[in-house]
C-alpha positions as CSV (number, residue, x, y, z in Angstrom):
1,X,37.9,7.7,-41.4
2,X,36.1,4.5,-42.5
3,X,37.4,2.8,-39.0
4,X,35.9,5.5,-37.1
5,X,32.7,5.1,-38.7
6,X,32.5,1.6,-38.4
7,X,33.2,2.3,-34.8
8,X,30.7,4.5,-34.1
9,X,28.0,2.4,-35.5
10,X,28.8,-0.4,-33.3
11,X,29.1,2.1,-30.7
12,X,25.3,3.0,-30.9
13,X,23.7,-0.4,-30.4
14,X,25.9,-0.5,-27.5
15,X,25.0,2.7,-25.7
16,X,21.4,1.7,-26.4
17,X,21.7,-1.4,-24.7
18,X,23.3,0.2,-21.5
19,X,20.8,2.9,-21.9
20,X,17.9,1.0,-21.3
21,X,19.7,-1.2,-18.6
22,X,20.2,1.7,-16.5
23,X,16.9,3.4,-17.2
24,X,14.5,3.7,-14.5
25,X,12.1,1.1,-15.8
26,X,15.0,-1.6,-16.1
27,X,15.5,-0.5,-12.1
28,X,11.5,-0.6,-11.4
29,X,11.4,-4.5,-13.4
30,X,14.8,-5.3,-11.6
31,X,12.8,-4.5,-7.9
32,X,9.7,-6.4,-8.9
33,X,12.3,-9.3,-10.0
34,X,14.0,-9.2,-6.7
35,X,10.4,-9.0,-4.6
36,X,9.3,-12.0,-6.2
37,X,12.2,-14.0,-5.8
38,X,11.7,-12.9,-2.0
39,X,8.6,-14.3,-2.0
40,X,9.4,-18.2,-2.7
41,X,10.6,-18.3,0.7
42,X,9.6,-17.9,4.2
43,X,11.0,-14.5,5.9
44,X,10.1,-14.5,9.8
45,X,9.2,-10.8,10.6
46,X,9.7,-9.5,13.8
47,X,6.2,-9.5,15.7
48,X,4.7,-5.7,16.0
49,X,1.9,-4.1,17.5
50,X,-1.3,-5.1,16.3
51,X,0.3,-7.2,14.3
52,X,-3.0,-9.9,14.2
53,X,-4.4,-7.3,11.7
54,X,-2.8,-8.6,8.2
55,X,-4.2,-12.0,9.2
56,X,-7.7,-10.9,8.0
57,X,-6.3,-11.3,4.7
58,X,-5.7,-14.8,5.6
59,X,-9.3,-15.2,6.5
60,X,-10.4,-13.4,2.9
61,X,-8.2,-15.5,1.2
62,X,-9.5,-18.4,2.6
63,X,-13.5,-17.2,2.0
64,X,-12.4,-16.2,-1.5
65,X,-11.2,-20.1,-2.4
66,X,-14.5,-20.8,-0.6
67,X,-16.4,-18.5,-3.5
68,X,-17.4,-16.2,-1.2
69,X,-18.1,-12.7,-2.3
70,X,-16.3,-9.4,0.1
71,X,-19.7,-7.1,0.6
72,X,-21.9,-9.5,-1.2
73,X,-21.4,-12.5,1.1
74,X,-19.9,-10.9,4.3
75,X,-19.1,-7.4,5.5
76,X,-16.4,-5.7,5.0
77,X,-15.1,-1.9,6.1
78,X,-12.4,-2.1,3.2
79,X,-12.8,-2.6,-1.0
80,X,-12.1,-5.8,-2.0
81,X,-9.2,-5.3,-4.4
82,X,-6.5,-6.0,-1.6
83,X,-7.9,-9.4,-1.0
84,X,-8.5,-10.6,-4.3
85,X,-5.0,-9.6,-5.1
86,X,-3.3,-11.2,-1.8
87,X,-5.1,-14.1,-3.0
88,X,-3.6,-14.5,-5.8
89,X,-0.2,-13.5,-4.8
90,X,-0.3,-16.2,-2.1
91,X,-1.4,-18.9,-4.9
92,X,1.9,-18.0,-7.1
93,X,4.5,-17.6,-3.8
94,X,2.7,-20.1,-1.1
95,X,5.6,-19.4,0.7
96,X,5.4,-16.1,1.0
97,X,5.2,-14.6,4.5
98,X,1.7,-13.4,4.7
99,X,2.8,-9.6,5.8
100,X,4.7,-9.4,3.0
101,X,2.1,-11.1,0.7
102,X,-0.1,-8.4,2.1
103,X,2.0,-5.3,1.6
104,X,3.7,-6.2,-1.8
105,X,0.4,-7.4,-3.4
106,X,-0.7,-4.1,-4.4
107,X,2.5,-3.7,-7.0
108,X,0.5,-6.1,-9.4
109,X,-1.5,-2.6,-10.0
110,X,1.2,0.4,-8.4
111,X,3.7,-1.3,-10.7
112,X,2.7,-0.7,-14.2
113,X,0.7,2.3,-13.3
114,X,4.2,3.7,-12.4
115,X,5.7,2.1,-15.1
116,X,3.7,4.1,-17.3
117,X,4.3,7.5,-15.7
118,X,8.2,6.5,-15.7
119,X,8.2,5.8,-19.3
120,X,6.3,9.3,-20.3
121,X,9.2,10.9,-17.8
122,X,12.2,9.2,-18.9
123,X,12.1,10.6,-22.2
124,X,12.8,13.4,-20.9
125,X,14.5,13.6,-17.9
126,X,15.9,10.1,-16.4
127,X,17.0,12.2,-13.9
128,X,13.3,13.6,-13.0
129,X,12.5,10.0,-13.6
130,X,14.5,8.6,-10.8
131,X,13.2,10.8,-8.4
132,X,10.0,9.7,-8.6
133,X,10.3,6.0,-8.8
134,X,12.7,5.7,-6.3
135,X,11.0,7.3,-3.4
136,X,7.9,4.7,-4.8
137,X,10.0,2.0,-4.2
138,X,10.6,2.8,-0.6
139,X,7.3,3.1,0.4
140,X,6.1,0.0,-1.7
141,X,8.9,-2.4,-0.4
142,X,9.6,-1.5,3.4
143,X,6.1,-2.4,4.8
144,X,6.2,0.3,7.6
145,X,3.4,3.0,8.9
146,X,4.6,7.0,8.7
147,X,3.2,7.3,12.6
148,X,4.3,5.6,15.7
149,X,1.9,3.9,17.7
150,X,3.8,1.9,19.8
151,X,7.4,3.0,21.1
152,X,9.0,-0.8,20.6
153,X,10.1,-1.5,16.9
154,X,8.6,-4.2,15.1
155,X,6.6,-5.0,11.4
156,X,3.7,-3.0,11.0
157,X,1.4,-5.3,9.9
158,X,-1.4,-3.0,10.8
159,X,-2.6,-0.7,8.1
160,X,-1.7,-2.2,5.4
161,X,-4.9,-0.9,2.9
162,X,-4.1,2.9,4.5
163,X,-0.9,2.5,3.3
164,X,-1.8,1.1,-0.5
165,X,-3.9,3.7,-0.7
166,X,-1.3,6.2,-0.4
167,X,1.0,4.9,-2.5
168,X,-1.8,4.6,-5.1
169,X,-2.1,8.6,-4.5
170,X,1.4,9.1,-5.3
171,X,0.8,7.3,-8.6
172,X,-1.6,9.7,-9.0
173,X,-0.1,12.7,-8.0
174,X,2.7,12.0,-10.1
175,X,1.1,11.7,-13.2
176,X,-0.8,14.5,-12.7
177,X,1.9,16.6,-12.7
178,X,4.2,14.7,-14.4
179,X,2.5,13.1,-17.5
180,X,2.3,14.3,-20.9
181,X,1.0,12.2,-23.1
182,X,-2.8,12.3,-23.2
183,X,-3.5,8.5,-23.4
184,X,-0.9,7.6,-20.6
185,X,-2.3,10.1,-18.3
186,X,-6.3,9.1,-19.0
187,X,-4.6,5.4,-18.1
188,X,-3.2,5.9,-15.0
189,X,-5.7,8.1,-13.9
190,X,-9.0,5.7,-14.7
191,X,-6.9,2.5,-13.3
192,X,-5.7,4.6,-10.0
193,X,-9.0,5.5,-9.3
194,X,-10.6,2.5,-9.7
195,X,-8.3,1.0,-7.4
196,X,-8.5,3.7,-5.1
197,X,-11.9,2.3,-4.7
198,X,-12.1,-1.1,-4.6
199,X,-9.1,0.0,-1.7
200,X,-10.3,2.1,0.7
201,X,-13.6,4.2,-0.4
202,X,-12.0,7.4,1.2
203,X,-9.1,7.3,-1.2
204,X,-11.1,7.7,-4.0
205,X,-12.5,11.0,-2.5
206,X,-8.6,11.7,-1.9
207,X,-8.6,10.7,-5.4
208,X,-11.2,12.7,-6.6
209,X,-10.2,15.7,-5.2
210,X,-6.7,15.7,-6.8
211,X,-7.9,15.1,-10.0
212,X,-10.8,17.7,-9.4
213,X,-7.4,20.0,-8.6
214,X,-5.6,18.8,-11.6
215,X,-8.8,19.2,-14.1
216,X,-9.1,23.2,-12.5
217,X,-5.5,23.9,-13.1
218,X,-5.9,22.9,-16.7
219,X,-3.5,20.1,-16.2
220,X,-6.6,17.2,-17.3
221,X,-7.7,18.2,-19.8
222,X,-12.2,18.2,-20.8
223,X,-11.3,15.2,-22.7
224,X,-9.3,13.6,-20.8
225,X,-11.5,13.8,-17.4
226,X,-14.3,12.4,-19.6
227,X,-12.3,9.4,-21.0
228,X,-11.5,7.9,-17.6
229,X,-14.3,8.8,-16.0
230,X,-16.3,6.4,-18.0
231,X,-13.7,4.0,-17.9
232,X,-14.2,3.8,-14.4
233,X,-18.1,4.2,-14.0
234,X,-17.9,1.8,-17.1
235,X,-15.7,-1.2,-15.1
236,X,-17.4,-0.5,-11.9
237,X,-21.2,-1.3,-14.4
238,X,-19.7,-4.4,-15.1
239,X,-18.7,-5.4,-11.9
240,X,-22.5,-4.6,-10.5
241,X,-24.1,-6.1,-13.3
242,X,-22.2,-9.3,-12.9
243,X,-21.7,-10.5,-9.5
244,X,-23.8,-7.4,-7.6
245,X,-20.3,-6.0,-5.7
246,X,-20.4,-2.5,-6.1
247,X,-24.1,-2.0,-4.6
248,X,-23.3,-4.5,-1.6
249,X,-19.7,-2.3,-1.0
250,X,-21.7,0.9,-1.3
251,X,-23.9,-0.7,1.6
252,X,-21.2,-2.0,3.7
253,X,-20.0,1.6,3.4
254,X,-23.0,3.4,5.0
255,X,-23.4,0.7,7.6
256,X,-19.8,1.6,8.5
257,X,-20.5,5.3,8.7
258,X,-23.9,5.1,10.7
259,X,-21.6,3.1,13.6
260,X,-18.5,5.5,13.5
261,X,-21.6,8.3,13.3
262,X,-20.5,11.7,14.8
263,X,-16.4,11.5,15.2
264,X,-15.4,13.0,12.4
265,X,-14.3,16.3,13.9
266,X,-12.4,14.2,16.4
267,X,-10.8,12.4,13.6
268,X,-10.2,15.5,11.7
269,X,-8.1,17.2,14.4
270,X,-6.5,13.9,15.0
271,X,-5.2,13.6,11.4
272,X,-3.8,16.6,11.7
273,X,-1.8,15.8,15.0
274,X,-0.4,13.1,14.3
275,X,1.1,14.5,10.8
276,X,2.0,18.1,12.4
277,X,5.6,17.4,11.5
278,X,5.2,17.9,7.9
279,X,1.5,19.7,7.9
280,X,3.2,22.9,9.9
281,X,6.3,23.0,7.1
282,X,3.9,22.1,4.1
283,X,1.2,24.9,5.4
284,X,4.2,27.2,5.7
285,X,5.2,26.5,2.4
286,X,1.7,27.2,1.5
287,X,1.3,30.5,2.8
288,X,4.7,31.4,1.8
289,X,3.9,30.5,-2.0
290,X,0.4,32.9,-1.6
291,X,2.5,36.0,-0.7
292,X,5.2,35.3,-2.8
293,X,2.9,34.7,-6.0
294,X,-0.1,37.1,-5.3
295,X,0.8,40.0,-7.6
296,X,0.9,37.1,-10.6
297,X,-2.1,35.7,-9.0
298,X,-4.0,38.6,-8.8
299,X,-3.2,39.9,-12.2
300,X,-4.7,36.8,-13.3
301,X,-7.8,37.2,-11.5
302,X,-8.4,40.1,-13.1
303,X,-7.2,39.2,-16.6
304,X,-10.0,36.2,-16.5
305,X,-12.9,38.5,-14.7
306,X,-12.6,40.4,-18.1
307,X,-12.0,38.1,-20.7
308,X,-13.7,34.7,-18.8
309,X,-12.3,31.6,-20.3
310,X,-11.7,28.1,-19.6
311,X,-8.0,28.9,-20.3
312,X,-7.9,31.7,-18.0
313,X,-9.7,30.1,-15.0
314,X,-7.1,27.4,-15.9
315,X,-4.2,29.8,-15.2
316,X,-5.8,31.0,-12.1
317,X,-6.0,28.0,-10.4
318,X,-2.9,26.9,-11.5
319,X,-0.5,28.2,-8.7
320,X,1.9,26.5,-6.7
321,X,0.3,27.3,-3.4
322,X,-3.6,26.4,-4.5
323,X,-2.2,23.2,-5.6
324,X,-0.2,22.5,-2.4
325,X,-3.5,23.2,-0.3
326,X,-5.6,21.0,-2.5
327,X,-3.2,18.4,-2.0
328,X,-3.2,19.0,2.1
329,X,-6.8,18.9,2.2
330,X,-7.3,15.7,0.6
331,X,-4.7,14.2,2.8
332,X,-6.2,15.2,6.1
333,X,-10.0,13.9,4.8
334,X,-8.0,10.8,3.7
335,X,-6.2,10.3,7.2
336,X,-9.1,11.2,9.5
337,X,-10.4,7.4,8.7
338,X,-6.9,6.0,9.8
339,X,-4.9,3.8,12.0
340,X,-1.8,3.6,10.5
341,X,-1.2,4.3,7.3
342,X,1.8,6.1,4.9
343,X,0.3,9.7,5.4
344,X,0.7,12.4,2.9
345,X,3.7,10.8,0.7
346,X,2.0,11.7,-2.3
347,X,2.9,15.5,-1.4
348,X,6.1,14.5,-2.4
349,X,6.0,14.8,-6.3
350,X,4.3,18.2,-5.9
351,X,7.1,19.3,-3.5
352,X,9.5,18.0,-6.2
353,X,7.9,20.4,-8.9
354,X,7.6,23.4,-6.7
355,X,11.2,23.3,-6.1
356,X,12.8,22.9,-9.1
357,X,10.4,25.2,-10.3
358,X,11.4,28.0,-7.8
359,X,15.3,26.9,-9.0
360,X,14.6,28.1,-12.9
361,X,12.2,31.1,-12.4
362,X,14.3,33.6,-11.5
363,X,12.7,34.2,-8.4
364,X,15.2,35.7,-5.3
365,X,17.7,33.7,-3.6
366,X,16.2,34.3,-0.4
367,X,12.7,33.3,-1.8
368,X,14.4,30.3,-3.3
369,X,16.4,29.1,-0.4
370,X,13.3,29.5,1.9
371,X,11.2,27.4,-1.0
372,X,13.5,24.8,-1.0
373,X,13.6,24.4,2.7
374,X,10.3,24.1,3.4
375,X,9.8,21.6,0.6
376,X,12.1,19.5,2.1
377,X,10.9,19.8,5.8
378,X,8.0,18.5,4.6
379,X,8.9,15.7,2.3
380,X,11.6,14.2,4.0
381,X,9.9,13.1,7.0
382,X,8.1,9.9,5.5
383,X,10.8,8.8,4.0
384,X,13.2,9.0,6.7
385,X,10.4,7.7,9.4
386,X,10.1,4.3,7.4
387,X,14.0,3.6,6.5
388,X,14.5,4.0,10.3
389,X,11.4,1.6,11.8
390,X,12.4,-0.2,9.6
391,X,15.9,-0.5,10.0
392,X,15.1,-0.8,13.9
393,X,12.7,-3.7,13.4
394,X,15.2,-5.3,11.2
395,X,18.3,-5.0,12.5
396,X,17.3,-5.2,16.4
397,X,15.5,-8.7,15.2
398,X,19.2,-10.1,15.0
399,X,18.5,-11.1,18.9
400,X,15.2,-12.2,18.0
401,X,14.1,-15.5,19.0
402,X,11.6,-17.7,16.8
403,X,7.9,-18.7,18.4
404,X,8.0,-22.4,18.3
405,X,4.4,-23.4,16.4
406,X,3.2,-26.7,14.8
407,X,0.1,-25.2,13.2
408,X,0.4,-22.1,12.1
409,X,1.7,-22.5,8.8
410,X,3.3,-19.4,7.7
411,X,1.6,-17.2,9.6
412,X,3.9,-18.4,12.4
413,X,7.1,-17.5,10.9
414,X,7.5,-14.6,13.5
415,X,10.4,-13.8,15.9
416,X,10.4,-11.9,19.2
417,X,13.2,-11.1,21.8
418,X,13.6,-13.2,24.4
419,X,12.5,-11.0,27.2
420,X,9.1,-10.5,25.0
421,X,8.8,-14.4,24.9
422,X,9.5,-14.9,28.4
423,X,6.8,-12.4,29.2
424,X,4.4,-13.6,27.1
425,X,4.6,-17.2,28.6
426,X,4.3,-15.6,32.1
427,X,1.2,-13.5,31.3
428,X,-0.7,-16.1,30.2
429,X,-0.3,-18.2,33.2
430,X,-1.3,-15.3,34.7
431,X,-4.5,-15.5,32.3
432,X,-5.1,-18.5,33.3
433,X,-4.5,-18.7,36.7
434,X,-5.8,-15.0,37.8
435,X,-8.8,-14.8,35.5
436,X,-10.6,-12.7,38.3
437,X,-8.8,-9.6,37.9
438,X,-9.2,-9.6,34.4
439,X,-12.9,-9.8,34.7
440,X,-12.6,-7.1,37.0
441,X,-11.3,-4.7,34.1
442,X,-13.6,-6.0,31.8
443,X,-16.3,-5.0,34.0
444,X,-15.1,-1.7,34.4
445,X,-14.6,-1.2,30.5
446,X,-10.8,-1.6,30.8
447,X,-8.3,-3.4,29.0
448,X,-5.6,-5.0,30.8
449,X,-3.3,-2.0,29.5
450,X,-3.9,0.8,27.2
451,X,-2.2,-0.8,24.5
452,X,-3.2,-3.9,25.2
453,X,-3.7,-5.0,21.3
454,X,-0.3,-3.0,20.3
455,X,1.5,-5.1,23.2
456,X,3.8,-7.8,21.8
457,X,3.6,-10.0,24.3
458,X,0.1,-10.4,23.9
459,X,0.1,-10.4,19.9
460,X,2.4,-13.3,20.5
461,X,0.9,-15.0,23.5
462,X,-2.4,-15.3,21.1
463,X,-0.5,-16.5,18.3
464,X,0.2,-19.8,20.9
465,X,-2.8,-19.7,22.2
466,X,-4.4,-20.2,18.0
467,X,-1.6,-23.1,17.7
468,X,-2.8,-24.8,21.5
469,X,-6.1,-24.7,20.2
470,X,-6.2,-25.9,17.0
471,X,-4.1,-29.1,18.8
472,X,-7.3,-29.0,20.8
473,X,-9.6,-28.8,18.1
474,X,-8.0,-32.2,16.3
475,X,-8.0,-33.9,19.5
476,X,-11.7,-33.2,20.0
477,X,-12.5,-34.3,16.5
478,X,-10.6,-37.5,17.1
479,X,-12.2,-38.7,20.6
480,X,-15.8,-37.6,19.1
481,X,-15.8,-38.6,15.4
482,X,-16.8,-35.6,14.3
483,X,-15.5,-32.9,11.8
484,X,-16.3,-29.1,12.4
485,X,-16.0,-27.7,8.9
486,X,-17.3,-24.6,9.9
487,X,-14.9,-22.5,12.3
488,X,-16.0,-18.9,13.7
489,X,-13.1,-17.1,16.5
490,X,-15.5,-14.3,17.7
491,X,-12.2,-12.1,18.1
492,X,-11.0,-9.7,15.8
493,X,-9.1,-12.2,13.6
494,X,-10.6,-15.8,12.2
495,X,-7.6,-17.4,10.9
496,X,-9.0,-21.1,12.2
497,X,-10.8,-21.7,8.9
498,X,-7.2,-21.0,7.0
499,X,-5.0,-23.1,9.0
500,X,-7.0,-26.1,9.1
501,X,-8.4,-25.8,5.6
502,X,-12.1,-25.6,6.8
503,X,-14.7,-23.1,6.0
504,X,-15.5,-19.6,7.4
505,X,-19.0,-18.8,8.2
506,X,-21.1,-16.6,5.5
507,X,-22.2,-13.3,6.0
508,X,-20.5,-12.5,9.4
509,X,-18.1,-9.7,9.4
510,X,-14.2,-9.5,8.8
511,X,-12.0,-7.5,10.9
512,X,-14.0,-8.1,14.3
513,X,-14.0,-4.3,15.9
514,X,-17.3,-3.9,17.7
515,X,-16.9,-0.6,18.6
516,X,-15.7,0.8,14.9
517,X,-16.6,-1.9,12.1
518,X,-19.7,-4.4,12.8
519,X,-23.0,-3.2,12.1
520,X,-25.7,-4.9,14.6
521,X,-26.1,-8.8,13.2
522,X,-29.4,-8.9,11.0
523,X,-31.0,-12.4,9.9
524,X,-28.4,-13.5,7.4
525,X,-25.5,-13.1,10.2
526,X,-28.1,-15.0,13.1
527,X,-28.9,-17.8,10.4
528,X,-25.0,-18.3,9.6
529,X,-23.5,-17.9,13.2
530,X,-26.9,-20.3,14.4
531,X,-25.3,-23.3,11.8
532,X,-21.6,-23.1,12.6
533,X,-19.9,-26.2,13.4
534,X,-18.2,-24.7,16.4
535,X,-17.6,-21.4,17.7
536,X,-14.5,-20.2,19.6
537,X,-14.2,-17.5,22.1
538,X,-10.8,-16.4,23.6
539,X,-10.7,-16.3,27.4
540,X,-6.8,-15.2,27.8
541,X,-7.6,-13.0,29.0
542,X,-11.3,-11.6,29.3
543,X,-11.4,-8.0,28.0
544,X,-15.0,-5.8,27.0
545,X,-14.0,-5.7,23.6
546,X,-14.8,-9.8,23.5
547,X,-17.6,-9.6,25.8
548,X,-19.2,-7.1,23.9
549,X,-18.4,-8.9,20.8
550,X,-19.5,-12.0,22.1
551,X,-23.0,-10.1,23.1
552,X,-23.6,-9.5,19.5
553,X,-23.5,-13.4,18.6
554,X,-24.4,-14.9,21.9
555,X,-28.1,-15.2,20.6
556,X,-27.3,-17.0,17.5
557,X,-25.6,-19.9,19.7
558,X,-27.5,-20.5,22.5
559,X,-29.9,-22.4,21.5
560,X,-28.4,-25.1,19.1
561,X,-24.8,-25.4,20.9
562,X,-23.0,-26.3,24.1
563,X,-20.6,-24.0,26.0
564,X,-17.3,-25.9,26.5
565,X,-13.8,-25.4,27.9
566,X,-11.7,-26.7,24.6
567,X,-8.5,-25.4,26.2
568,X,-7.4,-22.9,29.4
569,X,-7.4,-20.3,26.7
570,X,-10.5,-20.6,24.4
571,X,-14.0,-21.5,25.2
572,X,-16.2,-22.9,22.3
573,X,-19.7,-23.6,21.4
574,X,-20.3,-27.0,19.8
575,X,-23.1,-27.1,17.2
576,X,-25.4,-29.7,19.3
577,X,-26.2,-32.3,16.2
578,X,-22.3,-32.6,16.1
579,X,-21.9,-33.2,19.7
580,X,-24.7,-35.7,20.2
581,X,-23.4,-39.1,21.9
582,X,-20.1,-37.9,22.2
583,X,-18.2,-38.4,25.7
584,X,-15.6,-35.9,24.8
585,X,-14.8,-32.0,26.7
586,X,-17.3,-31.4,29.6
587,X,-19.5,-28.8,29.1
588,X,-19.6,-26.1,31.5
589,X,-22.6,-24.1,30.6
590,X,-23.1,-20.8,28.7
C-alpha cells in the first residue's frame, strides 16, 4: 500500500513534466526555437515572381540604421511595424535570408499573442488548442500567398505585409472566440490591433470590424472594449507625441488613396474573384446557417423588441451565420487593397466553432453533415494552396541552379533552373542589343510581356544587372576619386544604398509604383533627389513604368547632374560638384 503511494507521487511530477512538453505552447516555443536556428544561416530560395518586392525591406532597413523615420522622413503605402521589426531581426540573424527575415519577423508580435490565446485554451481543451496553433504555424512559417499569380512555382516574396496582416486576424479571430479570461482577451485584442495598424491601415478596419462583431455578440464585453481601446489610442499618443509618426502615416495614407482614387468597386469585385473558391462554400454555409437558425433567431428578435437589453441584443447578434458574414465582409474590404496576400485564413477559427458546435447541438444529421462540409470547403483551401506552392517551389528547386553574384550580399542567395538562367542571359543581350523595340512598347504603354515584373527571368536578369553595376559604381569611384554616399535607383526597388553601405535619399518614396503608390514629388522630395550623389536609372530594358517614373524625378536632376552610361544596363546622373575634373564615363546627355 505504502509502495503504491510512494509510486504515485513520483508518478505525478513525472506526468507534469511530459504534460507541459507536449502541450501546445512547448510545440509553439519548439517552432520559434527551430525558426531561429534557421536563421543563423543562409537558405537560397528559389527566385519567384515579383520577387524584388521583399527587398524594400532591405532599403527600410537600411534608412532605419540611417535614423530615418517611415512617414515622417519618406513615404510609405504600408505601417512601419514590419520594418522596424525586420530590422531588428536582420541585426540578431545577419545571416538570415532576407525573404525569410521578412516573413518570420512578424512572430516577435503573432508569437506571444498566440501564446496567450493557447495558454487560456489549453486549460481546457489541448485538443481545441492544437487546432488553432497548428494551422498558425503553417501560415506563419511557409512564406507563400493563398492566390496564384504566376503559373511557375517559386517563393513569394511579394506580399509579405498582406499576408502578416492576416495572420494577425487569425490571432484575433481566435481570441475572440476562443478566449475566456477577461485580461488575456483585452491583451491580445489591444496588441493585435495596434499592430494591425502600424501593418497595413486596412487591417485594422478588418480589425475593427471583427471586434465591432465580437463586442455585438456580447462576446467583448463594455469593459473590456474600453480597456483596449485606450490601450491602443493610448500607445498610438505616445508614439505621435514623441517622434510625430502616427500623423505623418495618417498622411501618407490619404495621399495613397487620392492616387488609387475611384477603383475601389473594381477591387471589390476583384477580391471576391480571386477568393471564389472558398467565398461560394463560406456564403453557402452562411445562408444555410440563416435558414437553419431562423426560428431561434427570430424568437429572439422578438424576445429583445419586448424586453430591450444589452443582454438580449447580445443574443440576437450572436448567431453562427451573422458572425460568419461579419467575418466575410471584413475579409473582402481587407483584400480589395491586395496583391498577394493569405486571404481569409482567419475564417478558419470561426469555421472551427461552427462545426463542433453543430456536432453537440443536437441539430439533424443531415443539417450536421451539410454544416460540416461546407465548413471544410471553405477552410481547407488556404491551407492546402500554401503546403502545395510551397512544396512545388521547394522541392522542384532541387534542379535549381545558384545566380553567381559578388555583391549582393544575401540578397543574392537565390537559385533558378537552368533554362530560367539561360534565358535570362539571352534576354538581356537582347536588352542590350535591341533596345529599339523595347522603346517601341514603352511608347505604346506596353510592357515587354504582361507579366513582365512576375517573369523570373527578368527578376533574375535585374538581380545581375544590380551586382554589374555596383562593380561599375566602384570602378567609377576609383578612376574619379570620388565617393557617392548618396545612391537613388529610380525603379521600384533601391537596394544600392544596402549593399554598399551608403545612404538612401530622404523623403523620396519606398516601393517605386507610379501608377499605385507615389504621390506627385512636392519640395522636400525635389530638394533631396536635387542633392543625391548619383542617380541610377535601369535601361534593360526600357518599359513606361520607368519612363514615367523617371518623369516624376527628371526635374530634380537636370540641372545639377550629368547623364551617363555607367553600364549597358543602367544609366546614372552624377551630382555635377562630384564629377568636376574627373576624366572618367563619357557623358551622353539627358
Amino acid at each position: 500500500m505504502h509502495a503504491s503511494t510512494d509510486l504515485d507521487a513520483a508518478a505525478k511530477p513525472a506526468n507534469s513534466i511530459l504534460a507541459a512538453v507536449c502541450s501546445p505552447l512547448a510545440a509553439l516555443a519548439l517552432a520559434l526555437v527551430l525558426l531561429s536556428l534557421l536563421l543563423t544561416v543562409t537558405i537560397p530560395q528559389p527566385i519567384g515572381p515579383m520577387f524584388w518586392d521583399h527587398y524594400l525591406y532591405l532599403d527600410a532597413a537600411n534608412r532605419l540604421g540611417d535614423g530615418q523615420i517611415p512617414s515622417v522622413d519618406f513615404f510609405a503605402p504600408v505601417g512601419a511595424l514590419g520594418y522596424y521589426l525586420f530590422a531588428a531581426l536582420q541585426s540578431a540573424f545577419p545571416s538570415g535570408h532576407p525573404l525569410l527575415l521578412a516573413s518570420w519577423c512578424l512572430l516577435v508580435v503573432t508569437g506571444p499573442l498566440i501564446g496567450l490565446v493557447t495558454f487560456d485554451l489549453q486549460k481546457r481543451s489541448r485538443t481545441l488548442a492544437y487546432a488553432i496553433l497548428l494551422p498558425f504555424l503553417l501560415f506563419s512559417v511557409l512564406p507563400f500567398n493563398t492566390g496564384d499569380f504566376y503559373p511557375y512555382p517559386g517563393s513569394d516574396g511579394f506580399g509579405i505585409y498582406n499576408r502578416q496582416v492576416c495572420q494577425l486576424l487569425y490571432v484575433l479571430a481566435a481570441a475572440l472566440i476562443y478566449v475566456r479570461n477577461p485580461r488575456i482577451l483585452i491583451a491580445v485584442a489591444a496588441g493585435a490591433m495596434i499592430a494591425l495598424f502600424f501593418v497595413k491601415v486596412t487591417g485594422a478596419v478588418a480589425g475593427v470590424i471583427l471586434c465591432l462583431m465580437a463586442f455585438a455578440a456580447g462576446r467583448l464585453s463594455l469593459r473590456s472594449a474600453v480597456v483596449a481601446a485606450l490601450i491602443f489610442f493610448g500607445i498610438l499618443a505616445v508614439i505621435e507625441l514623441s517622434i510625430g509618426a502616427v500623423s505623418a502615416y495618417v498622411g501618407d495614407i490619404l495621399a495613397l488613396l487620392d492616387v488609387n482614387d475611384g477603383i475601389l468597386l473594381t477591387r471589390l469585385l476583384q477580391a471576391v474573384s480571386l477568393n471564389a473558391g472558398l467565398l461560394v462554400p463560406a456564403s453557402v454555409l452562411c445562408l444555410t446557417l440563416f435558414f437553419a437558425d431562423r426560428p431561434t433567431f427570430v424568437s429572439l428578435l422578438e424576445d429583445a423588441y419586448r424586453r430591450p437589453s444589452i443582454a438580449a441584443l447580445g443574443r440576437v447578434f450572436d448567431q453562427d451565420f451573422f458572425w460568419l458574414g461579419t467575418f466575410v465582409v471584413a475579409g473582402i474590404l481587407f483584400e480589395s487593397q491586395n496583391t498577394g496576400s493569405q486571404a481569409f485564413i482567419f475564417l478558419y477559427p470561426l469555421l472551427l466553432r461552427i462545426a463542433l458546435d453543430y456536432a453537440t447541438k443536437g441539430k439533424g444529421k443531415r443539417l450536421t453533415i451539410a454544416v460540416w462540409l461546407l465548413a471544410i470547403a471553405a477552410a481547407l483551401p488556404p491551407m492546402t494552396v500554401v503546403v502545395q506552392k510551397s512544396a512545388r517551389a521547394w522541392v522542384g528547386a532541387a534542379n535549381n541552379i545558384r545566380i553567381e553574384s559578388r555583391n549582393l550580399k544575401t540578397m543574392g542567395a537565390v537559385n533558378v533552373r537552368p533554362i530560367v538562367a539561360a534565358r535570362a542571359e539571352r534576354m538581356r543581350n537582347t536588352y542590350i542589343t535591341e533596345p529599339g523595340a523595347f522603346k517601341a512598347l514603352a511608347d505604346q504603354g506596353e510592357l515587354p510581356s504582361f507579366l513582365f515584373y512576375s517573369d523570373f527571368d527578368f527578376q533574375a536578369g535585374w538581380l545581375t544587372n544590380v551586382d554589374n553595376a555596383i562593380d561599375a559604381l566602384r570602378a567609377y569611384e576609383d578612376a574619379n576619386g570620388v565617393r557617392f554616399d548618396t545612391i537613388f535607383n529610380i525603379d521600384f526597388a533601391n537596394p544600392f544604398p544596402w549593399l554598399m553601405d551608403r545612404h538612401a535619399p530622404k523623403h523620396v518614396a519606398i516601393g517605386a509604383d507610379p501608377f499605385r503608390a507615389i504621390p506627385e514629388p512636392d519640395q522636400d522630395v525635389r530638394i533631396a533627389v536635387a542633392a543625391v550623389d548619383i542617380a541610377l536609372v535601369p535601361t534593360c530594358p526600357t518599359t513606361n513604368v520607368n519612363r514615367t517614373l523617371l518623369a516624376l524625378y527628371l526635374p530634380s536632376l537636370e540641372a545639377g547632374h550629368t547623364r551617363i552610361k555607367l553600364t549597358p544596363c543602367y544609366d546614372a546622373f552624377v551630382r555635377n560638384g562630384l564629377n568636376a575634373g574627373s576624366s572618367g564615363a563619357a557623358a551622353t546627355g539627358s
